[in-house]
C-alpha positions as CSV (number, residue, x, y, z in Angstrom):
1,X,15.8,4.3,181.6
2,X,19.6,4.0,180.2
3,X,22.1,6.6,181.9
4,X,22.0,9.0,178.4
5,X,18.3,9.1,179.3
6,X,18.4,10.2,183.0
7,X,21.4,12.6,182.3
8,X,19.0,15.4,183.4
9,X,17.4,13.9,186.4
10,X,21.3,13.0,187.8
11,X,22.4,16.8,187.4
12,X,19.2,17.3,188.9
13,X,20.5,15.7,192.0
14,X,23.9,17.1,192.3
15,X,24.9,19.7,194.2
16,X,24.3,23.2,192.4
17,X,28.2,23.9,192.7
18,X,29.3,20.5,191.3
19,X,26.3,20.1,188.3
20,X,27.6,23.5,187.4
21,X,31.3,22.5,186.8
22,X,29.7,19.4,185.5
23,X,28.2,21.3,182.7
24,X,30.1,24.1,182.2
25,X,33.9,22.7,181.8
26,X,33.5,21.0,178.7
27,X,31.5,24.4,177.3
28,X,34.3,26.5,178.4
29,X,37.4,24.2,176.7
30,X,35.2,24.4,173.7
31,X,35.0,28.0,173.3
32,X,39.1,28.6,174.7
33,X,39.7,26.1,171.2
34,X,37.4,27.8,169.3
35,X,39.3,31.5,170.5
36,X,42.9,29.8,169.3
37,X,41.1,28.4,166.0
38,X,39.3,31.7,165.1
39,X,43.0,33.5,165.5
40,X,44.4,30.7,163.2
41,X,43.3,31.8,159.5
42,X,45.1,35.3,160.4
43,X,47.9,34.0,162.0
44,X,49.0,31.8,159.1
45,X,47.9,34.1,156.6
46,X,49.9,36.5,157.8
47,X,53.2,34.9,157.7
48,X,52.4,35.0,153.4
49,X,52.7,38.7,154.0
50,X,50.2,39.8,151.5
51,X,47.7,42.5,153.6
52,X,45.2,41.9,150.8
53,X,44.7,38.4,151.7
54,X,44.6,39.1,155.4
55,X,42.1,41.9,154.4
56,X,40.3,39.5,152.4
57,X,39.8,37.2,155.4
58,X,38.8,40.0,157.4
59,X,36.0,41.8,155.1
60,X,34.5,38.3,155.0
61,X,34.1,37.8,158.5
62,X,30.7,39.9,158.9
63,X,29.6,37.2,156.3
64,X,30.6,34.0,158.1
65,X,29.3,35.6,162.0
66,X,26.1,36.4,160.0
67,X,25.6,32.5,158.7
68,X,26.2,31.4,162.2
69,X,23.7,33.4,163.5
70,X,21.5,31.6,161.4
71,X,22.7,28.1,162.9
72,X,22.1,30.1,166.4
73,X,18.6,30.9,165.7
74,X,18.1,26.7,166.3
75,X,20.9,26.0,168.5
76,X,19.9,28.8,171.4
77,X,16.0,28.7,170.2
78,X,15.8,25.1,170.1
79,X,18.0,24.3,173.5
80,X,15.8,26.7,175.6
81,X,12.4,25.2,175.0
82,X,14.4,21.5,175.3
83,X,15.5,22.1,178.6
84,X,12.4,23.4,180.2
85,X,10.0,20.5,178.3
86,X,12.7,18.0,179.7
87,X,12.0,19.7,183.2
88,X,8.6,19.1,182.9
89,X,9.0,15.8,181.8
90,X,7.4,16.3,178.3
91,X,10.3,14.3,176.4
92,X,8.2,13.8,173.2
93,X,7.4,17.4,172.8
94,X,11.4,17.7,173.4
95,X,12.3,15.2,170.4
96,X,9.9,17.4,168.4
97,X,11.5,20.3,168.9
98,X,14.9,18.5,168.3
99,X,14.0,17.8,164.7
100,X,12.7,21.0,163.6
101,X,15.1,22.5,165.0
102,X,17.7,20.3,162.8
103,X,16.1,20.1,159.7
104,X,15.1,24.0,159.8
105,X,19.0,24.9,160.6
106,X,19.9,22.4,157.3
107,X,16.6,24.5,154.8
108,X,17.6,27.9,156.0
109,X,21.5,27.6,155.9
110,X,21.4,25.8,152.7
111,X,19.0,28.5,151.4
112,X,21.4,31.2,152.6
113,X,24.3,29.7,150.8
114,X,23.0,29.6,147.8
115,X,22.1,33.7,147.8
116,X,25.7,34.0,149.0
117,X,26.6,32.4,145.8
118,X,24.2,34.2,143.2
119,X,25.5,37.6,145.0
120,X,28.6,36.9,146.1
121,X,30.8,39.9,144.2
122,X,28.4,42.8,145.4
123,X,28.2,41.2,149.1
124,X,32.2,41.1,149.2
125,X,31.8,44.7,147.9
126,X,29.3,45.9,150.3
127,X,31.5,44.8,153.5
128,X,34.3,47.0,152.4
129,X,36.2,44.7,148.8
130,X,38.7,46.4,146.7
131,X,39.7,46.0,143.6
132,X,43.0,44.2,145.4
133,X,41.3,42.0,148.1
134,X,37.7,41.4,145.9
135,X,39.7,38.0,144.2
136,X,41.2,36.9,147.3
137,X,37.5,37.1,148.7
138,X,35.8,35.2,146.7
139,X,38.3,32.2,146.2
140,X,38.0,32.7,150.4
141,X,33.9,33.3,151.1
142,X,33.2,30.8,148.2
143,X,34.6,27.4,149.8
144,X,32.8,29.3,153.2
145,X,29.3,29.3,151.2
146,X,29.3,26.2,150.1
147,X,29.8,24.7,153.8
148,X,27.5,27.2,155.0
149,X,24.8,24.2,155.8
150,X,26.9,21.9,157.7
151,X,28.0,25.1,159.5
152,X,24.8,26.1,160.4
153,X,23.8,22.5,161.4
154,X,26.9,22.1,163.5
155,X,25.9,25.0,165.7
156,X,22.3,23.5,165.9
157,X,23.3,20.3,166.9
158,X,25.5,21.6,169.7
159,X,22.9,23.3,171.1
160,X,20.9,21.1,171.3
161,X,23.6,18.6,173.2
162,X,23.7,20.8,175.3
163,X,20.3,21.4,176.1
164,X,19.9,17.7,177.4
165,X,23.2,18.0,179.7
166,X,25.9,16.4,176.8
167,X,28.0,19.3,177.3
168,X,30.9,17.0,177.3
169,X,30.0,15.4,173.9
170,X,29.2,19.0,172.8
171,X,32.8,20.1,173.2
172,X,34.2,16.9,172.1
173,X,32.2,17.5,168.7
174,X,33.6,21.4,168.3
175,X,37.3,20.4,169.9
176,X,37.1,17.4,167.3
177,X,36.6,20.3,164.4
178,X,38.5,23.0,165.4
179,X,41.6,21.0,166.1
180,X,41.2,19.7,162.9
181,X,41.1,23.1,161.3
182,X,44.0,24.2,163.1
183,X,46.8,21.6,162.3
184,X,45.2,21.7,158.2
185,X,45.4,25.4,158.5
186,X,49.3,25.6,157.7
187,X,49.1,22.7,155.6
188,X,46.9,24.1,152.8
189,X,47.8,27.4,153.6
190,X,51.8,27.7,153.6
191,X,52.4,23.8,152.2
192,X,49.8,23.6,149.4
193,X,50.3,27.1,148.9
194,X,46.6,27.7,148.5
195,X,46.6,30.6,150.5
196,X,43.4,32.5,151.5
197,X,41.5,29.3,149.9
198,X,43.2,26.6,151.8
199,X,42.0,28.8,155.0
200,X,38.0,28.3,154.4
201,X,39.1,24.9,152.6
202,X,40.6,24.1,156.2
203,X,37.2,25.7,158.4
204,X,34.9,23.9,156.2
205,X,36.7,20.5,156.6
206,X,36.1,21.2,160.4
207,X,33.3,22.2,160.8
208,X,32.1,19.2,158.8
209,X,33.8,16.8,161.0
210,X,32.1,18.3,163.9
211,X,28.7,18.2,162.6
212,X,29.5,14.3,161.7
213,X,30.3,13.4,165.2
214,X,27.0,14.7,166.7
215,X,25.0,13.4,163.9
216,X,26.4,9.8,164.6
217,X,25.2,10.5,168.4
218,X,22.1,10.4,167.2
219,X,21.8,8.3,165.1
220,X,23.7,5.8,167.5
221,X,20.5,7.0,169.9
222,X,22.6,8.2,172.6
223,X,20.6,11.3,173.2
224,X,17.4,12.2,175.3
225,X,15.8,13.2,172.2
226,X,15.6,12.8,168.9
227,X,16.2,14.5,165.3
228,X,14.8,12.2,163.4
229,X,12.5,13.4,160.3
230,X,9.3,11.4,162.0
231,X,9.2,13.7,165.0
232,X,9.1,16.8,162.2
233,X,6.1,19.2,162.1
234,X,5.0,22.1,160.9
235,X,3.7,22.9,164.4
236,X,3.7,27.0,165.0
237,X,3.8,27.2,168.8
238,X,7.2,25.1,168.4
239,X,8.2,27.5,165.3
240,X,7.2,30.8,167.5
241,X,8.9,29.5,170.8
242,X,12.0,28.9,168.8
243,X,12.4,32.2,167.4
244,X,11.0,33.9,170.2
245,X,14.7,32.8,171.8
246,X,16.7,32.3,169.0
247,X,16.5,35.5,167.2
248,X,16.9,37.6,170.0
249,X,20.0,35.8,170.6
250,X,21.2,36.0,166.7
251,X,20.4,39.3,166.5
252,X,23.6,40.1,169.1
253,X,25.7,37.6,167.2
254,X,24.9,40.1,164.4
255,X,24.9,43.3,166.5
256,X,28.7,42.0,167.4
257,X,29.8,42.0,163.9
258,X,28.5,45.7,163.8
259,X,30.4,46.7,166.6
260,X,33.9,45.5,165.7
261,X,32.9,47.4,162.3
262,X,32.1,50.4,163.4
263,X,34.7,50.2,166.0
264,X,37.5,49.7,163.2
265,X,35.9,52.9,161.3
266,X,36.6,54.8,164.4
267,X,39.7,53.4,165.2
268,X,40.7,54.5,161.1
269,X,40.1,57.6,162.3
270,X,43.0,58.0,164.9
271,X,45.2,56.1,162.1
272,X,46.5,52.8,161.4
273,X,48.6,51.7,163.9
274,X,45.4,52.4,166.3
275,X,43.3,49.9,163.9
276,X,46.1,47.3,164.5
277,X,46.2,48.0,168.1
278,X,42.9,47.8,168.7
279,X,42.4,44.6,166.9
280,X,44.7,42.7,168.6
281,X,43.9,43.9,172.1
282,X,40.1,43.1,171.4
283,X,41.8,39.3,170.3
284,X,43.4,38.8,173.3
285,X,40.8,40.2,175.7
286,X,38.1,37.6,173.6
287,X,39.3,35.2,175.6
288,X,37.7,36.2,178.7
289,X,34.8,37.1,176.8
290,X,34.3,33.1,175.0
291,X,35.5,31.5,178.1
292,X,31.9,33.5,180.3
293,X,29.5,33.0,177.4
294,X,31.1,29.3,177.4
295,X,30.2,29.6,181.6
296,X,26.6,30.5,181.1
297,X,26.2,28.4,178.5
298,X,27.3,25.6,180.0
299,X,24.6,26.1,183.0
300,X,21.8,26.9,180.3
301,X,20.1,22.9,180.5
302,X,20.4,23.3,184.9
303,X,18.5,26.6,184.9
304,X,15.7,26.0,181.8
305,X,15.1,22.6,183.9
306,X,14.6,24.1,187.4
307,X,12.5,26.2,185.8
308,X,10.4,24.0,184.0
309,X,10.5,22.0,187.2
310,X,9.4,25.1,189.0
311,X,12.4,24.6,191.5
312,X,13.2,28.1,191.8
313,X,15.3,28.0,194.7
314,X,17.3,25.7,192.8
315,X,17.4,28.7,189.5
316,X,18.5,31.3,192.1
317,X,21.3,29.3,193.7
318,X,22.6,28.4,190.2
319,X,22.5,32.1,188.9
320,X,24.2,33.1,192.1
321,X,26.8,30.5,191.7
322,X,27.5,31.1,188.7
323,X,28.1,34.6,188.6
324,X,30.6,34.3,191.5
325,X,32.4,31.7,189.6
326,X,32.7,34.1,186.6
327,X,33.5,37.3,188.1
328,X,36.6,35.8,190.3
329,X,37.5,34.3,186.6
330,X,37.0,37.5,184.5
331,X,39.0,39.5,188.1
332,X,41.6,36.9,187.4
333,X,42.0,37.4,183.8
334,X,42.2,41.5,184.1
335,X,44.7,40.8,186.4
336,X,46.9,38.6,184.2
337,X,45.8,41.0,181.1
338,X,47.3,44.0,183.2
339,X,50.3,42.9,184.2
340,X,51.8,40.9,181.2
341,X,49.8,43.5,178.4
342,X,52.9,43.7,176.1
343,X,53.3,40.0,176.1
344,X,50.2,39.2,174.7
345,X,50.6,42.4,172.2
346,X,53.5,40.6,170.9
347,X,52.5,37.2,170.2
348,X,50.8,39.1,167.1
349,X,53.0,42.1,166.4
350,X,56.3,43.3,167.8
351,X,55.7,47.0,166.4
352,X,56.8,49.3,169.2
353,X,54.3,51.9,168.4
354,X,51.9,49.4,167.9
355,X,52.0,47.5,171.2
356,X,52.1,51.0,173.2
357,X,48.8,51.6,171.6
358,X,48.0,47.9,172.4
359,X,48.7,47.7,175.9
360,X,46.6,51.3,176.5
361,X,44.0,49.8,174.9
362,X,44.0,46.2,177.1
363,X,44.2,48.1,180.7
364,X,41.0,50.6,179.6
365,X,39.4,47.6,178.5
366,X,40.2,45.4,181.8
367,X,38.9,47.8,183.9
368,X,34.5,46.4,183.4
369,X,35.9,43.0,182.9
370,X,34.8,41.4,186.2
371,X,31.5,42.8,185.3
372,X,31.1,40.5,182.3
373,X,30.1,37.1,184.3
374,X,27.0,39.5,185.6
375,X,25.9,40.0,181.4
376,X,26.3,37.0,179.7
377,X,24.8,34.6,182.9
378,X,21.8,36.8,183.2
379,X,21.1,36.8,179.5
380,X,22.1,33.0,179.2
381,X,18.8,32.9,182.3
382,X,16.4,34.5,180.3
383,X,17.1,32.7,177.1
384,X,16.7,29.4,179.3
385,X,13.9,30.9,181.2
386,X,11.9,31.9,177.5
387,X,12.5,35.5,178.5
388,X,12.4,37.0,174.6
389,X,12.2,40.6,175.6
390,X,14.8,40.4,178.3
391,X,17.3,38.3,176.6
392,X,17.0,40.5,173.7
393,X,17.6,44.1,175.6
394,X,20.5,42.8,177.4
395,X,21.9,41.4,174.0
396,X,21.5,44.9,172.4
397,X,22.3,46.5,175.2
398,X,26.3,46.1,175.2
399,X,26.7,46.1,171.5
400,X,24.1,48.4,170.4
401,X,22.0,50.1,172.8
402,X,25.7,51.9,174.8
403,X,28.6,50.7,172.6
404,X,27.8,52.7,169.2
405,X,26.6,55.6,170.4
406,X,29.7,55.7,173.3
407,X,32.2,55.4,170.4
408,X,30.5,58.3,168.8
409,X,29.8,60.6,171.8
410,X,33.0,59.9,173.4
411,X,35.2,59.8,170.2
412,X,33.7,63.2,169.6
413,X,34.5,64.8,173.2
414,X,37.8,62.7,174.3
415,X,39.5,61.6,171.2
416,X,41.5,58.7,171.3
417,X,40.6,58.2,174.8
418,X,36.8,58.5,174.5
419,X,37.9,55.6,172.2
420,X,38.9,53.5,174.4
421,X,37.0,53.7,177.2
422,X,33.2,53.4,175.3
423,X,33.6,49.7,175.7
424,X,33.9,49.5,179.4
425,X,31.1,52.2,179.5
426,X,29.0,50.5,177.5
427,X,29.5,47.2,179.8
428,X,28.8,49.3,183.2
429,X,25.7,50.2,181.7
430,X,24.7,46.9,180.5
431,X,25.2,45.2,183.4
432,X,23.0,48.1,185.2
433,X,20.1,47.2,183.0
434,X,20.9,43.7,183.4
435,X,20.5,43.5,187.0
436,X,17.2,45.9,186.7
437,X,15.8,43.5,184.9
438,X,17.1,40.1,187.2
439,X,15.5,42.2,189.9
440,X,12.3,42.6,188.7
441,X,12.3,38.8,187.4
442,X,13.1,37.8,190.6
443,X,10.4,39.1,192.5
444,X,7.5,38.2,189.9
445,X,8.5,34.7,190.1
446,X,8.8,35.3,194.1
447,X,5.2,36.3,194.4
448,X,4.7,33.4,191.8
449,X,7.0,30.8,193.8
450,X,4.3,31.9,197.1
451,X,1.4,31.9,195.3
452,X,1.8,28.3,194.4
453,X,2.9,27.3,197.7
454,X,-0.9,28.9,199.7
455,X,-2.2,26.8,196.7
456,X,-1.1,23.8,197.9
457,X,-0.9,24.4,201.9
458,X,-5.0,25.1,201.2
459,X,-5.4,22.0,199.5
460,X,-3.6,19.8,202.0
461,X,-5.6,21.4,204.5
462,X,-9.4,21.0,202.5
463,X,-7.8,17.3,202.4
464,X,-7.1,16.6,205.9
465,X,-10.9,18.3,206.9
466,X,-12.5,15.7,204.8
């Protein structure tokens, strides 16, 4: 057994503190890159100072989250059941799941790009087009479309990196791309002069890129499992045990892109230097967000192994860990976010009306920050732990279940400042129901964790009378 294959078993046997930095550094540079390159195509964009192309770029957003989710169904579906065959030792059953989780990502994305195509006009004007930004959408959701499957395959294969402990190659894989996409960014965009087109030319370009350097780690066989076609099946427990993780998990990638939707129709509503304001603030305040979900993902292979290993002592003291870890982050981060609020209002616009609003916004939204670590590593557990039902609450929950009808309720009573506090209620609340559910988790798989051990104190015991 080569050191790729025992990657598992040597996490296995560091200390819970150290396996988690182990994993979760390289998850958490990977998402801080992705936060600069996802604030790239606006940032160049806007220096052409044409709002219909930054418009354009921003209509077409709900489209691109939504064919990510698709890639997510396979890379969160797929890395959960990995991990916990891997803890039990079942690496055949793992490489299985590897490939359909590949090759489904490549059919469905592909398939999804080409109904983006045949409808791409009314889908632009569905998600908000005008007559002025409808052009400028297409020339930009068009290039997006036609990458759509390496996209989608991209996230898939990261997943499943990560599943098997390769969080390192993971990041090095989405660093690779989204570096890539940043320095070609201003050279098709401002150089070239191909504008709004040169921005998805740019994405696409990375994203391929990414998807090539974890295909050619598996095709080097530097994995624990495999993707090759051989290991494919139609096999419906894998199919169901997939989606029974994946979707859940999509379905708040999607819920998101709602959420920043209808949260920009409210924010319309108080005018449009609050739209502005709250856009940027919700930016800046992303990166506390990416660099948690990058945290919890990152421990996602330790706790679906101790699981599958049925070390739950080992789960618990990784949960635990990590949540500290994250909350003195996120504490640190409102801090920072507090203090320098203008600064980081700024970097984007340096309208004084604007950053007022902006800096309002930021300290309201600060204030459930610390709380965020408690979310996203509790859902992270019970998407590693096959927890459908769960995972999929808590994933509504702060998006859905709270946020929408907080923006409406306390738009409706408080104004502007119902506004912006129905995001920090909406995290209170979901990290209530979060640790409700942990709670009752933990003390089914308590009575579980004692039940096994009488099991085997009784047949020591029938073994030493004989």
């Amino acid at each position: 057994m080569n050191i790729q294959q025992d990657r598992m078993v040597i996490l296995e046997s560091m200390p819970v503190n150290k396996a988690i930095w182990a994993l979760a550094i390289p998850t958490m540079v990977a998402m801080l890159i992705q936060v600069v390159y996802n604030m790239t195509d606006t940032f160049f964009i806007g220096k052409l100072n044409d709002p219909n192309m930054v418009a354009a770029i921003s209509i077409s957003m709900p489209i691109f989250m939504i064919i990510q989710a698709f890639g997510n169904v396979f890379a969160i579906g797929g890395a959960s059941l990995i991990s916990r065959l891997l803890g039990k030792g079942e690496k055949e059953n793992a490489s299985q799941v590897g490939s359909i989780s590949f090759w489904s990502a490549l059919t469905v994305c592909t398939i999804v790009s080409i109904i983006g195509l045949l409808f791409i006009e009314p889908i632009l004007m569905f998600c908000g087009a005008s007559e002025n930004t409808i052009g400028y959408g297409k020339s930009y959701l068009m290039i997006m479309l036609l990458g759509s499957p390496f996209i989608g395959m991209q996230m898939a294969l990261g997943g499943l990196l990560r599943s098997e402990g390769a969080t390192k190659e993971s990041m090095i894989g989405m660093i690779t791309g989204s570096i890539l996409n940043i320095v070609l960014d201003p050279i098709f965009i401002l150089l070239l002069n191909l504008g709004v087109a040169g921005a998805a030319l740019a994405t696409t370009i990375g994203n391929i890129v990414g998807f090539t350097y974890y295909i050619v780690f598996y095709l080097k066989k530097r994995g624990i499992i495999s993707i090759s076609y051989r290991h494919f099946t139609f096999n419906k427990e894998i199919f169901a045990g997939i989606f029974k993780i994946g979707i859940p998990a999509s379905v708040g990638m999607v819920l998101m892109s709602i959420g920043m939707a209808v949260s920009n129709i409210f924010a319309a509503g108080f005018g449009d230097d609050v739209v502005a304001a709250n856009g940027v603030a919700m930016r800046v305040t992303s990166i506390t967000i990416m660099l948690t979900i990058g945290l919890a993902q990152g421990c996602q292979p330790l706790m679906g192994y101790s699981y599958g290993a049925k070390k739950h002592s080992r789960l618990m003291e990784t949960i635990k860990r990590a949540i500290i870890v994250g909350t003195i982050m996120c504490t640190a981060f409102a801090i920072i976010f507090f203090i320098f609020a203008d600064t980081w209002i700024k970097v984007f616009i340096n309208d004084a009306k604007v950053i007022s609003l902006g800096v309002q916004i930021i300290r309201v939204l600060i204030l459930s920050m610390p709380l965020l670590a408690v979310q996203m590593v509790l859902m992270t557990m019970f998407q590693s732990l096959g927890k459908s039902v769960e995972s999929l609450i808590i994933s509504l929950g702060r998006q859905g279940i709270f946020y929408i009808p907080a923006l409406i309720i306390f738009s409706s009573l408080w104004g502007f400042n119902g506004f912006i506090f129905a995001l920090p209620a909406a995290d209170f609340a979901t990290t209530l129901l979060s640790l409700t559910l942990f709670f009752s988790m933990r003390k089914k798989l308590h009575i579980s964790s004692k039940g096994m051990l009488e099991k085997v104190q009784a047949t020591e015991l029938e073994l030493s009378n004989q």
